[in-house]
C-alpha positions as CSV (number, residue, x, y, z in Angstrom):
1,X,0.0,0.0,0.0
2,X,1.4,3.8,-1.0
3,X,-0.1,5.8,1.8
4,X,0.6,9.7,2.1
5,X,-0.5,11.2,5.8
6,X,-0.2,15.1,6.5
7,X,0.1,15.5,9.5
8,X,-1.1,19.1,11.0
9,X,-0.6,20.2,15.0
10,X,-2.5,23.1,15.3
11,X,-3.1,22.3,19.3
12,X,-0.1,21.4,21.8
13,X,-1.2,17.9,23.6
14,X,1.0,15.8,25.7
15,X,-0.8,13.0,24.7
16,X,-0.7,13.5,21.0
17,X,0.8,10.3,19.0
18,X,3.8,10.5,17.1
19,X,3.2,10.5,13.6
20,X,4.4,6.9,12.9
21,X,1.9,5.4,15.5
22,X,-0.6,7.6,13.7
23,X,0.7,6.0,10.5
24,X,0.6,2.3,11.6
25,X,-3.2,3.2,12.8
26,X,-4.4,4.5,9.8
27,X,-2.9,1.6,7.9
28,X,-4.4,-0.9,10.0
29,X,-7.5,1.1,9.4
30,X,-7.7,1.1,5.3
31,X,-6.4,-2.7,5.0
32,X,-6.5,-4.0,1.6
33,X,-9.6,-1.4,0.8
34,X,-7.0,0.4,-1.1
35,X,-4.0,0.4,-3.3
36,X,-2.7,4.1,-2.9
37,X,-4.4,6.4,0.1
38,X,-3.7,10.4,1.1
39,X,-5.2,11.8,3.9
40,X,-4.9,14.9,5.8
41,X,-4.9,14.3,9.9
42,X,-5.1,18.1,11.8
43,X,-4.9,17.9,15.9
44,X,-7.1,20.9,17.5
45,X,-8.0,23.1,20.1
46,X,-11.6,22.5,21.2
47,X,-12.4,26.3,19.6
48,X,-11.4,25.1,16.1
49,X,-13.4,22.0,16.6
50,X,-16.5,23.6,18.0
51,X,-16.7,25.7,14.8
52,X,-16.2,23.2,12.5
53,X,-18.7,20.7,14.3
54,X,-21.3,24.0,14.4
55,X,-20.7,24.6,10.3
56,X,-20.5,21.2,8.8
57,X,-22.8,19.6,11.2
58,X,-24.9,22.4,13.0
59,X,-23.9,20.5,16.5
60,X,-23.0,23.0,18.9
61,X,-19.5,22.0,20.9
62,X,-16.3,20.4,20.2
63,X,-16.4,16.6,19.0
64,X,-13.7,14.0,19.2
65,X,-13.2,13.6,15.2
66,X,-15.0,14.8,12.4
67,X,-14.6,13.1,9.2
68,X,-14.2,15.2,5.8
69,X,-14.3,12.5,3.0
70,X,-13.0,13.2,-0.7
71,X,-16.2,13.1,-3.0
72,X,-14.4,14.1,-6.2
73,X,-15.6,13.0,-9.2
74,X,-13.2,12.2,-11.5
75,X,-12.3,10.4,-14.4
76,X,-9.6,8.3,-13.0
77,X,-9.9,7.2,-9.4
78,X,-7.4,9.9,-7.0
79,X,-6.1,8.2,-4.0
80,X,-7.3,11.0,-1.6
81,X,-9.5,9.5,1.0
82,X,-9.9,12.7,2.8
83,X,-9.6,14.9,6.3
84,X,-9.6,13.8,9.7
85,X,-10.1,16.7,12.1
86,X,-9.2,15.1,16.3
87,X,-9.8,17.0,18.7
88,X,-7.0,17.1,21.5
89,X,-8.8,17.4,24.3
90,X,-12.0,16.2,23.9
91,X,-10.0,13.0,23.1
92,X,-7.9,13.4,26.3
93,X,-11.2,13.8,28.6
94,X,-12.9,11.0,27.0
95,X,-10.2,8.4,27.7
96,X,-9.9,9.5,31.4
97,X,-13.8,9.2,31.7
98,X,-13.5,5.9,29.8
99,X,-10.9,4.2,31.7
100,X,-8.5,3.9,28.9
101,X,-4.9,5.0,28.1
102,X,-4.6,7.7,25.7
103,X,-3.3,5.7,23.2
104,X,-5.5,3.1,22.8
105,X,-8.6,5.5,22.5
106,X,-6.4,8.2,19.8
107,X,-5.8,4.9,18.0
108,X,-9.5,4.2,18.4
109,X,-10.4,8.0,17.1
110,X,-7.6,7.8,14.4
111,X,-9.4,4.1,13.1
112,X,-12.9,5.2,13.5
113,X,-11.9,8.6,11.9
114,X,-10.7,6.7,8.7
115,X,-13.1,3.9,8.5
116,X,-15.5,7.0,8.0
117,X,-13.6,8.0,5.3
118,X,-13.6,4.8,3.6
119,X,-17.5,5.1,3.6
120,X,-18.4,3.4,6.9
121,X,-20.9,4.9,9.5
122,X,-23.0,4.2,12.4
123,X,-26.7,5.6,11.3
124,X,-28.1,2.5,11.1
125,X,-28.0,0.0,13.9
126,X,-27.3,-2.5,11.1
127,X,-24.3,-0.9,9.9
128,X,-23.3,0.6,13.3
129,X,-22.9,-3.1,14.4
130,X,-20.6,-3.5,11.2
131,X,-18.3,-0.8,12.0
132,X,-17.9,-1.3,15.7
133,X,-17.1,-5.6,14.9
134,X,-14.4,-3.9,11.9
135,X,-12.7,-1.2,14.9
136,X,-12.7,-4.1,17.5
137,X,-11.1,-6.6,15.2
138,X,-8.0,-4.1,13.9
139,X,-8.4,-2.7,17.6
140,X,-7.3,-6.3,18.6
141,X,-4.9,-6.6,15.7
142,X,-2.6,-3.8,17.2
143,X,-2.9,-5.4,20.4
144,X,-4.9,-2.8,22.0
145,X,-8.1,-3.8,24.5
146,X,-11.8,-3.1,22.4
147,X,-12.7,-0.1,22.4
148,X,-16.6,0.0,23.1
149,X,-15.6,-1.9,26.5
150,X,-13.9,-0.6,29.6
151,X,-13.7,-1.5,33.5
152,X,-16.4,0.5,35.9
153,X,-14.8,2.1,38.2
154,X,-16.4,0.8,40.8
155,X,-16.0,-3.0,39.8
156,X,-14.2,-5.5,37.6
157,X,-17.2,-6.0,35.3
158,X,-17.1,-4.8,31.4
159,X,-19.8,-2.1,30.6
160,X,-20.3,-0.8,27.2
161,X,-18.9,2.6,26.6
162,X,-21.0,5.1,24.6
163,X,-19.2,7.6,22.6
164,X,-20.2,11.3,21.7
165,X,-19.2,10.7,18.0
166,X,-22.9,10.3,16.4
């Protein structure tokens, strides 16, 4: 696979991934969907996502990722996929709340981010089902826990973990 990532910091985060963890997650992600992939990948503030959430979605408030896929038409096929906007903090505060490292849930963002790209989504309960089995299974691939489960706090029990991504 020929897969070109840029890469854009506009928000200082500790727990921002290095950009070849971000590259082996976005791999993992696309599989064997596609030959040649480019992408854009920018970390921000909770202003920049706010806005962005409030123009392209009209949901008020900052969002973990918002997904920005290429629908060019063209004659030949073009190997951009798309933009991925994260959201530093939002992803920060929902892996404390979640019980997970940071990580394993900007992996999770990073997968989910691009499998939206690729044309998934989670409107349906049909094809939400779908996506969540495809994030588990390369989830598990990179040896990292599933993400829609976490401890409770108060127990040793698994509970289902809803995300603010819909």
């Amino acid at each position: 696979m020929n897969l070109s990532i840029d890469i854009q910091k506009a928000c200082a985060s500790e727990d921002s991934p290095d950009e070849d963890s971000i590259t082996r997650w976005v791999s993992a992600a696309i599989r064997d969907e596609r030959d040649d992939s480019e992408l854009s990948i920018r970390i921000v503030d909770e202003l920049e996502s706010g806005e962005l959430n409030q123009r392209y979605r009209g949901k008020s408030g900052a969002t973990n990722v918002l997904s920005f896929p290429c629908d060019a038409v063209t004659p030949e096929p073009l190997p951009l996929i798309g933009d991925l906007v994260i959201c530093a903090p939002v992803v920060a505060r929902e892996a404390q709340q979640q019980h997970k490292t940071p990580q394993a849930h900007w992996a999770h963002i990073v997968i989910h981010g691009v499998l939206h790209l690729l044309g998934y989504d989670h409107i349906e309960d049909s094809d939400a089902e779908c996506m969540e089995d495809l994030e588990t299974a390369i989830m598990l691939k990179l040896d990292f826990p599933p993400p829609y489960r976490t401890l409770d706090e108060s127990s040793d029990d698994p509970v289902a973990v809803m995300s603010n991504h819909k």
